[in-house]
Each structure stands twice: as C-alpha cells, then as structure tokens.
Backbone as CSV, one residue per row, in Angstrom:
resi,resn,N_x,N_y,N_z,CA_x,CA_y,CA_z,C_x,C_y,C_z
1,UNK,59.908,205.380,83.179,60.219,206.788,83.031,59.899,207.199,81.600
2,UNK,59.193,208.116,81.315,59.340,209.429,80.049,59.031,210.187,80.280
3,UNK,59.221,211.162,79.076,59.199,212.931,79.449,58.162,213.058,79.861
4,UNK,56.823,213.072,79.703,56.029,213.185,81.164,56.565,213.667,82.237
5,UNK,56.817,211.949,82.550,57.385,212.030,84.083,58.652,212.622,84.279
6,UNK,59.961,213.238,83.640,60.514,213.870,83.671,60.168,215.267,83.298
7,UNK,59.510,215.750,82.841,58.866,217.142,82.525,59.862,217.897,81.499
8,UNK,60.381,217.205,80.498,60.986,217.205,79.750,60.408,216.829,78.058
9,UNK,60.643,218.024,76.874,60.242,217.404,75.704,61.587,216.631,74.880
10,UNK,61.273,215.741,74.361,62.271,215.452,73.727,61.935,214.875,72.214
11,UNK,60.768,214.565,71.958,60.796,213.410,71.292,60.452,214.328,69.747
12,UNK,60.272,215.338,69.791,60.122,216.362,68.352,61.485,216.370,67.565
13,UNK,61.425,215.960,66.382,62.650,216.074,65.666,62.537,217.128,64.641
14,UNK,63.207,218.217,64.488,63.248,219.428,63.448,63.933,218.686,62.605
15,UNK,64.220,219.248,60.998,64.551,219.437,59.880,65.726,220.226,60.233
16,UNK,66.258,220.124,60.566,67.638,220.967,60.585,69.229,220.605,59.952
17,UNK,69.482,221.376,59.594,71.032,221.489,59.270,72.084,220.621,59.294
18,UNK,72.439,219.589,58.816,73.319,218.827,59.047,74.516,219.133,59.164
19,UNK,75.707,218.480,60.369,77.249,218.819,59.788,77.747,217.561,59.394
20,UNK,79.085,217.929,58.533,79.721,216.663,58.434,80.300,216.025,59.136
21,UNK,79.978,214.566,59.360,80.572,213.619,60.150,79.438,213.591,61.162
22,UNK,78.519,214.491,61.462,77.881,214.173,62.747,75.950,213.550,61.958
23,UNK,75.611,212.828,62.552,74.384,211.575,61.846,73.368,212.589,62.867
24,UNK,71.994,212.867,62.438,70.538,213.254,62.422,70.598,212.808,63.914
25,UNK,69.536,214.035,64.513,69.268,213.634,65.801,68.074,212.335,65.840
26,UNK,68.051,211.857,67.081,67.255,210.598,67.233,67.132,210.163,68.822
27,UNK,66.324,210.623,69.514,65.936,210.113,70.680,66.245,208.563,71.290
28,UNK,67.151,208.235,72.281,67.272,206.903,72.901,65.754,206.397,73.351
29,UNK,64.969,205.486,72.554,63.924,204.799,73.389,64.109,204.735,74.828
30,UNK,62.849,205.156,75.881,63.054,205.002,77.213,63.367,203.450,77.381
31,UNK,62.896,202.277,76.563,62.719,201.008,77.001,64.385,200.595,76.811
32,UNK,65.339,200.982,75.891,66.811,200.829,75.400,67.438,201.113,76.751
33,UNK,67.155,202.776,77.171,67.518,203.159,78.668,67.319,202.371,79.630
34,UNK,66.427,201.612,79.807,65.994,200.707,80.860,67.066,199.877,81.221
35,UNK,67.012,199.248,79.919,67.554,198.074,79.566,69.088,198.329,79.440
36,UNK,69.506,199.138,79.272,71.205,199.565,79.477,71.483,199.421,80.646
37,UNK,70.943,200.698,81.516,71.377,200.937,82.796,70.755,199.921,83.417
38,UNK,69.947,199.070,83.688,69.852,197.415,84.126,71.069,196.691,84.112
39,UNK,72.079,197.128,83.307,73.316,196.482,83.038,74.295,197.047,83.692
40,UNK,74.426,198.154,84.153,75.296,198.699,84.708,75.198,199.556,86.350
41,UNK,75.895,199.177,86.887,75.665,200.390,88.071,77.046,201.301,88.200
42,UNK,75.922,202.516,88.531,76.522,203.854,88.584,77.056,204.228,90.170
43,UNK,77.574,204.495,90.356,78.287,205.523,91.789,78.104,206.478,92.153
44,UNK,77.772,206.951,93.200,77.767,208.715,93.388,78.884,209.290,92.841
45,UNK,79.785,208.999,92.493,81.181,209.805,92.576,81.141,209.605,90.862
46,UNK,80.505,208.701,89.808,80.741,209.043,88.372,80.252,209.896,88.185
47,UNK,80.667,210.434,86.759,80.443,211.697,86.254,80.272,211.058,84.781
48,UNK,78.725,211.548,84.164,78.468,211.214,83.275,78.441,211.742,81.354
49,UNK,78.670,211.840,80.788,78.670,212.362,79.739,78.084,211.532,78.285
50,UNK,77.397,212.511,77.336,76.435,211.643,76.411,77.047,212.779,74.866
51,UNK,77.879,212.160,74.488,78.088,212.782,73.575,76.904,212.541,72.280
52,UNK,76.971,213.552,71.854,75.405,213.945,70.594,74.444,214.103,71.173
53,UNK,74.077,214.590,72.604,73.151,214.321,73.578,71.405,214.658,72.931
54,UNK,71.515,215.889,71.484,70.216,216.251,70.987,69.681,217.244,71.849
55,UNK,68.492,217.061,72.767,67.513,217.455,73.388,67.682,217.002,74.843
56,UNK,68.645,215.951,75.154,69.202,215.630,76.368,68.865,214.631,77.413
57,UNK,67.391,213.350,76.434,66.682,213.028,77.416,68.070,211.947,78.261
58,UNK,68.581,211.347,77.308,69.347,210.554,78.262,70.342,211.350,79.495
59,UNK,70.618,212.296,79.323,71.137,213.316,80.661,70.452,213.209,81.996
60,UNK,69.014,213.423,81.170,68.347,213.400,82.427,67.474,212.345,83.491
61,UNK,67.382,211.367,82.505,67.309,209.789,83.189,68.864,209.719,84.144
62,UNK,69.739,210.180,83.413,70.802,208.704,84.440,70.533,209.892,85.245
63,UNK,70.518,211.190,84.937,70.384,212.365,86.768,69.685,211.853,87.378
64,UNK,68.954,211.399,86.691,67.228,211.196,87.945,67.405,210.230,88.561
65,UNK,67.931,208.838,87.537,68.219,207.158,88.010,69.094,207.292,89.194
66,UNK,70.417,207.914,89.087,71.628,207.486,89.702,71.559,209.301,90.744
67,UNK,70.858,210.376,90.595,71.597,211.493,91.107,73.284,211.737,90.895
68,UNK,73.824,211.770,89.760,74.920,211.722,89.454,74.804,213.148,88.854
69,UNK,76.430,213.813,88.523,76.418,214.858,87.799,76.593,213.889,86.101
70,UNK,76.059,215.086,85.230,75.672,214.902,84.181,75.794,215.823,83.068
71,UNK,76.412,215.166,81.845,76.749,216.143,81.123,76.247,216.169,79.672
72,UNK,75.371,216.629,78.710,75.441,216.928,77.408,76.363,217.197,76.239
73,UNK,76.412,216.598,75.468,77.710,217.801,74.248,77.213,217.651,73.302
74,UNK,76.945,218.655,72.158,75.608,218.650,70.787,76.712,219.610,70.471
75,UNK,76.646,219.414,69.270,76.779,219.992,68.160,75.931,221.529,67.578
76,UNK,74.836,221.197,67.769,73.781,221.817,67.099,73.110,222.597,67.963
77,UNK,72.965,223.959,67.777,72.783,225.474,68.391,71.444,225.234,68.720
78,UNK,70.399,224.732,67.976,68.960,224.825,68.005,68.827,223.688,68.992
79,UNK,68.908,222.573,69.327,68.650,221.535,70.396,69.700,221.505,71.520
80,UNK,70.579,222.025,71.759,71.261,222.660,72.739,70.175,223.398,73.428
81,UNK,69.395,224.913,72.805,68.598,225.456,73.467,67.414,224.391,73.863
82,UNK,66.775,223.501,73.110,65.913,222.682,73.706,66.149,222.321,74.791
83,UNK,67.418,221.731,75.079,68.028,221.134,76.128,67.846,221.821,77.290
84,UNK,68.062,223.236,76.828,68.307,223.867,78.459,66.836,224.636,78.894
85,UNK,66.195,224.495,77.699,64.228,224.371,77.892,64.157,223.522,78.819
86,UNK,64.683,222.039,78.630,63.811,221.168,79.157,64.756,221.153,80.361
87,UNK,66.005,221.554,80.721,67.009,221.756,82.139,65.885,222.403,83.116
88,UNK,65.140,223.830,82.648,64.418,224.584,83.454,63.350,224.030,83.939
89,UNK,62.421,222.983,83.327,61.378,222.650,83.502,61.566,221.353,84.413
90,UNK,63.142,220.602,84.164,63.256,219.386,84.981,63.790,219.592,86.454
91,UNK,64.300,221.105,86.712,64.730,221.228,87.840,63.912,221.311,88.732
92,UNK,62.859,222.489,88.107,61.859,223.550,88.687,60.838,221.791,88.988
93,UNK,60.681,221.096,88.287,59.799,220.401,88.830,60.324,218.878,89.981
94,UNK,61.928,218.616,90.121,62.121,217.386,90.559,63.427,218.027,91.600
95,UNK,63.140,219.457,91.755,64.325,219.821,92.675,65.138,219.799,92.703
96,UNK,66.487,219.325,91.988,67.359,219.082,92.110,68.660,219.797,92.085
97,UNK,69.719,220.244,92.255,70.754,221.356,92.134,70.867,221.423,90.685
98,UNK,71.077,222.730,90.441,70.976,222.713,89.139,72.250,222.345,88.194
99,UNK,73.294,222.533,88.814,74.654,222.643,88.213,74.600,220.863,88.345
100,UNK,73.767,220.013,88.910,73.939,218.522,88.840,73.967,218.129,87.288
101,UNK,72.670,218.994,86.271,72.893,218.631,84.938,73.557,219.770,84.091
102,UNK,73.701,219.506,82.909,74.904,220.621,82.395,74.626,220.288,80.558
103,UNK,74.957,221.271,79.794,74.947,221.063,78.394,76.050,221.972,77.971
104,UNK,76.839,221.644,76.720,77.574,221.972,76.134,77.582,222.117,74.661
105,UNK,77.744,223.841,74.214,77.270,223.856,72.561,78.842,223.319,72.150
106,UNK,79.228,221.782,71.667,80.303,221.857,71.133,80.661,220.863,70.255
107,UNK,81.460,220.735,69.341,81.981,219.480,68.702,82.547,218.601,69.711
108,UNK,82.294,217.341,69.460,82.496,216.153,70.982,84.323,216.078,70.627
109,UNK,85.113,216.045,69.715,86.025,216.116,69.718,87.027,217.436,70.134
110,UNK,86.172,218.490,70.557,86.989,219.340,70.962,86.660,219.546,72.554
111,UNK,85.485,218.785,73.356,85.548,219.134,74.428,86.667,218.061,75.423
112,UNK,87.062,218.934,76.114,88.482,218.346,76.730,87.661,217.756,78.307
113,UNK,87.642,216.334,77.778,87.498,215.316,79.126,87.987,216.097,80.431
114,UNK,87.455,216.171,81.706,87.588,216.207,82.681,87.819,215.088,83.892
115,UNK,88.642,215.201,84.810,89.232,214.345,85.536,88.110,213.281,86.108
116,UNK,87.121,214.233,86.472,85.752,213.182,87.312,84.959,212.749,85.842
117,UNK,85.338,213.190,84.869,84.051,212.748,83.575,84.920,210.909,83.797
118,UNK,83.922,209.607,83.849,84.188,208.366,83.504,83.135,207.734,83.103
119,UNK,81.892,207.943,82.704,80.713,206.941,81.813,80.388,208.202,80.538
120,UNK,80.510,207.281,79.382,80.891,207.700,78.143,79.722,207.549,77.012
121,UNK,78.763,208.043,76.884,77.234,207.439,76.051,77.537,207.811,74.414
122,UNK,77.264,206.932,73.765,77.168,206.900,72.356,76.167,206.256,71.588
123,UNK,75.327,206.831,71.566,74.404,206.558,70.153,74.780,207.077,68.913
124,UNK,75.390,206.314,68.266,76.235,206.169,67.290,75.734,207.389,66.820
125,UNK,76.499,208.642,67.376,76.095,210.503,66.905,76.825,210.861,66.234
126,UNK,78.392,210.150,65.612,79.325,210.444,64.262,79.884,209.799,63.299
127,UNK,80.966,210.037,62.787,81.325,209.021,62.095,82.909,208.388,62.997
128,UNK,83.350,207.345,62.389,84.191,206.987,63.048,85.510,207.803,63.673
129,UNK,85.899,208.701,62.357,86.657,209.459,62.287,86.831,210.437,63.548
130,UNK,85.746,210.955,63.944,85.274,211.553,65.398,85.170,210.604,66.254
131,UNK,84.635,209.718,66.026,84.451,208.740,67.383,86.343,208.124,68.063
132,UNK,87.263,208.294,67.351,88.559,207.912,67.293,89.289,209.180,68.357
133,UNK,88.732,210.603,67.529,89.303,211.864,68.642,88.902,211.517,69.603
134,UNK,87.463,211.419,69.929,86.965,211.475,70.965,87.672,210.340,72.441
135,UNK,87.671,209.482,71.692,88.379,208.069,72.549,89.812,208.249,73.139
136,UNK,89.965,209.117,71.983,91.480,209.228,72.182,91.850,210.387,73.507
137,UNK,90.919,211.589,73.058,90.773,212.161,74.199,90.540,211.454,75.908
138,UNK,89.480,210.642,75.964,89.736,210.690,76.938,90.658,209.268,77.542
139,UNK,91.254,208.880,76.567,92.399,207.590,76.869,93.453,208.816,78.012
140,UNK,93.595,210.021,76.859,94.653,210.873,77.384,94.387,211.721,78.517
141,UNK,93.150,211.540,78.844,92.498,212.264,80.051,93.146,211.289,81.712
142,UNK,93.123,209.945,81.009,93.507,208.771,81.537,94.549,208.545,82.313
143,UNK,95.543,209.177,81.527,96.957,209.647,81.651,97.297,210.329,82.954
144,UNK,96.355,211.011,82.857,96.506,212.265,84.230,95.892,211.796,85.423
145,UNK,94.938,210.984,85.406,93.899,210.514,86.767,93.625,209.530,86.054
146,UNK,94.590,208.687,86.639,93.790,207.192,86.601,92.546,207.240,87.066
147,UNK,91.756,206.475,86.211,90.296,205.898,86.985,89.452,204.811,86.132
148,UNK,88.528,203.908,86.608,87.580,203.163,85.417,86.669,203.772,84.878
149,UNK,86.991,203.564,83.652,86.093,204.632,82.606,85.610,203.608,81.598
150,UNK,83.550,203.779,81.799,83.029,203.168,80.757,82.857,203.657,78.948
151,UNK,82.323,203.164,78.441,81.958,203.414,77.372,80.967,202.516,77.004
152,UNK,79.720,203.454,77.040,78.279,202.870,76.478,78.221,203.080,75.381
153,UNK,78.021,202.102,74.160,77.256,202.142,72.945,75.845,201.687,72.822
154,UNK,75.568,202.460,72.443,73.669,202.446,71.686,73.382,201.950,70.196
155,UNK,73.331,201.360,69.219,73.150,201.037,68.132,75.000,201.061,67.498
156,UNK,75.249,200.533,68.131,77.052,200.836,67.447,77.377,200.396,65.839
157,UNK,78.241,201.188,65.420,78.205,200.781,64.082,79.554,199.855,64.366
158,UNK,79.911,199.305,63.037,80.939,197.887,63.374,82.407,198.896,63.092
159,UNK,82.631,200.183,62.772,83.473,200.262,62.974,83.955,201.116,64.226
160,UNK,82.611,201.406,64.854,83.232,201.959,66.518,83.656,200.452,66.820
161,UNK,82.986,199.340,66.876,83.250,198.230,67.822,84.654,197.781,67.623
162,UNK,84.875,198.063,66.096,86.401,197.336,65.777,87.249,198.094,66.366
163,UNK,87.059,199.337,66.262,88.507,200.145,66.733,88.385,199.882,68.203
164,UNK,87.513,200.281,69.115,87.729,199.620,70.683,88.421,198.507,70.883
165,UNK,87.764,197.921,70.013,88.768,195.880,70.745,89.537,195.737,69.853
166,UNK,90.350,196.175,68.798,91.546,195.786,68.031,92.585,197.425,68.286
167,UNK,92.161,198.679,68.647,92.979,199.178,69.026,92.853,200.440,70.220
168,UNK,92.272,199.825,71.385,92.565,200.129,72.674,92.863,198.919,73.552
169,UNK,92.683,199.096,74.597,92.744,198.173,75.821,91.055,198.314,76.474
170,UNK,90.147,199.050,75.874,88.603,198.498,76.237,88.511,197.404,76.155
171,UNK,87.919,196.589,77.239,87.172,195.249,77.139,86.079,194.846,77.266
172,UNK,85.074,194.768,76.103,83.584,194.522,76.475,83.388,193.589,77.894
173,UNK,82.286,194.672,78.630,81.911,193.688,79.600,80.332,193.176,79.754
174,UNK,79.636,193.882,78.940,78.807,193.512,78.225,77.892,193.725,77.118
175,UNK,77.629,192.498,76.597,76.812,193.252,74.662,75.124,192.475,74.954
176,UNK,74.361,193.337,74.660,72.967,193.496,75.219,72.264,193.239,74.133
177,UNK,71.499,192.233,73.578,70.924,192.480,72.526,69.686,193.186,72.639
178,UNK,68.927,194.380,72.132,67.739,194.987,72.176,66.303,193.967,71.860
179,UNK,65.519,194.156,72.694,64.693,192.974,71.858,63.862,193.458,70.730
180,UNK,63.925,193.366,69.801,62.836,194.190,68.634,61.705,192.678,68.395
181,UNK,60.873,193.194,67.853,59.799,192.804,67.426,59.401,192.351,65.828
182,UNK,60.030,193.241,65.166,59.868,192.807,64.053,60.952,192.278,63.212
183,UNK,62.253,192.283,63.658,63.091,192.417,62.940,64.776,192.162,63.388
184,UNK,65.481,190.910,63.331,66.663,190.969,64.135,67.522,191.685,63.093
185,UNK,68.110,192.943,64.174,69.307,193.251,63.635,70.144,193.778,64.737
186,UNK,71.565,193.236,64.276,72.432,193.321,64.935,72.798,194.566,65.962
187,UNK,72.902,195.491,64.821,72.977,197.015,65.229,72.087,197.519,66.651
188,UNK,71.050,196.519,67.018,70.117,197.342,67.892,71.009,196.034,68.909
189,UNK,71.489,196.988,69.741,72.177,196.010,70.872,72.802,197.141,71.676
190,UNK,73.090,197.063,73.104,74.245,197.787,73.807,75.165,197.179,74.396
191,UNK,76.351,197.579,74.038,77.841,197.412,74.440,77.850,198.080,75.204
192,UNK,79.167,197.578,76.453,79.514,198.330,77.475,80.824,197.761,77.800
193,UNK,82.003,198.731,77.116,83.028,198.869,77.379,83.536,199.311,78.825
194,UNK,84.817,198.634,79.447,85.603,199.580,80.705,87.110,199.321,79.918
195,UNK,87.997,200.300,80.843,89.002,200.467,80.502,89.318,200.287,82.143
C-alpha cells in the first residue's frame, strides 16, 4: 500500500508553526505500517484512533486494511485540512461510507475518548507530559465501558515506555524491532501495549 494506491497525499511536509509539547509532523513509513499491523489483529467492532495523525495516512491504511471506523486528532489547522483533502479523494475513489473515517482539529489531551474508541496510535507526536493526559484519559474512559484497549507505539521515546509499565497496568504484548539498514537504534521499534 501507498498514497498512490490510496489516492491520498501525504508525504509533503510544510514549514509550519510549532506548538509546545507537540514534535514536527512526520509521515509513518508504509513498510513500519506493514510491519505493525502484521502484529496485530483488528475486529470489526474496534474503533481506531491516531493521535498527531498530520495528513492522516495511517487513518487510512488501518480503514482500508481492517474496514474499521477511524479516527484522526492533529493539532494543527493546516494538515487537518490536508487530511480532509485527502478524506475526499479516498472515498470518492475506494467507496467507502464516509463517516467510516473522521478527523479532529484538536489537542489529543482534550479530546474525550469515546466508549467504542480501543486501538490507540502513537508516533511519538508529544511530549510526555501530554502523552500522560492522554493515557489517563482513556484509563478513565475505561471506567465507564470496560473493554481491551491497545496502545500502539511508533518510535517511542523511553519515557512513554516507562510510564506505561511502571505506572499503569499496560502490558507489552509485543516490541517489534524495525529493520533499518544502516543503523541500529533502539527507538525505531513498535510496541504494543493492551490493558
């Protein structure tokens, strides 16, 4: 799969505006995607969400992979609209209901988890400090509707990993090393937390 074949742009990065706490947009390699969701299977009944989503390509792989509903959350006003550029062009060309994918202009710590939201994407899009609301949110989402809820990391930094396994009840179920080519580093790996 790539935007091609999804009819989707993604891979242009603007000069834009930084906020604090939230890290530069950066496209998930299709080959990382592969290689994640190889690791995991999805359900008709999850509900997906990619916090820092950018331009949205990973939204629209797991739509396409799994036909699951699917969700975006960005920060940033200008690739939000990309996003819903490339929503029009991925529907109009692969059919699909449209309300299946979805984007949200918002800080990931203020959007309030939903009962069916349970697979959780992170390419390390903040700083810890946010990544802590965010968790916390939907621990407390937890509260209300039990259910198994993942948490995918993409390049994790060591202090998302510490706070998961020294202060939740996440239990890695699996850590993926990326294969690079030139260069071992740790950081390029995916985790996959459940609760």
């Amino acid at each position: 799969m790539d935007d091609q074949f999804l009819h989707i742009q993604t891979t242009e990065i603007k000069d834009l505006p930084l906020f604090s706490n939230y890290y530069p947009y950066e496209p998930t390699p299709y080959d990382v995607l592969d290689l994640c969701f190889d690791n995991i299977e999805l359900a008709q009944d999850d509900c997906f969400v990619d916090f820092g989503c950018g331009k949205g390509r990973v939204v629209f792989y797991v739509n396409h992979r799994y036909h699951i509903d699917t969700l975006g959350i960005e920060i940033n006003k200008n690739y939000i609209q990309d996003a819903y550029q490339n929503k029009m062009q991925y529907v109009k060309n692969h059919h699909l209901a449209e309300k299946s994918v979805n984007f949200l202009n918002a800080k990931a710590e203020q959007y309030k988890i939903q009962p069916t939201d349970n697979i959780f994407f992170f390419f390390n899009p903040f700083s810890v400090q946010i990544f802590r609301k965010v968790i916390y949110n939907i621990l407390k989402s937890q509260q209300g509707n039990s259910r198994k809820i993942y948490v995918i990391l993409y390049y994790p930094s060591f202090e998302y990993i510490q706070y998961l396994k020294s202060e939740t009840k996440f239990k890695v179920i699996k850590d993926v090393l990326v294969p690079n080519q030139f260069a071992y580093n740790t950081h390029e790996r995916i985790m996959i937390f459940e609760y």
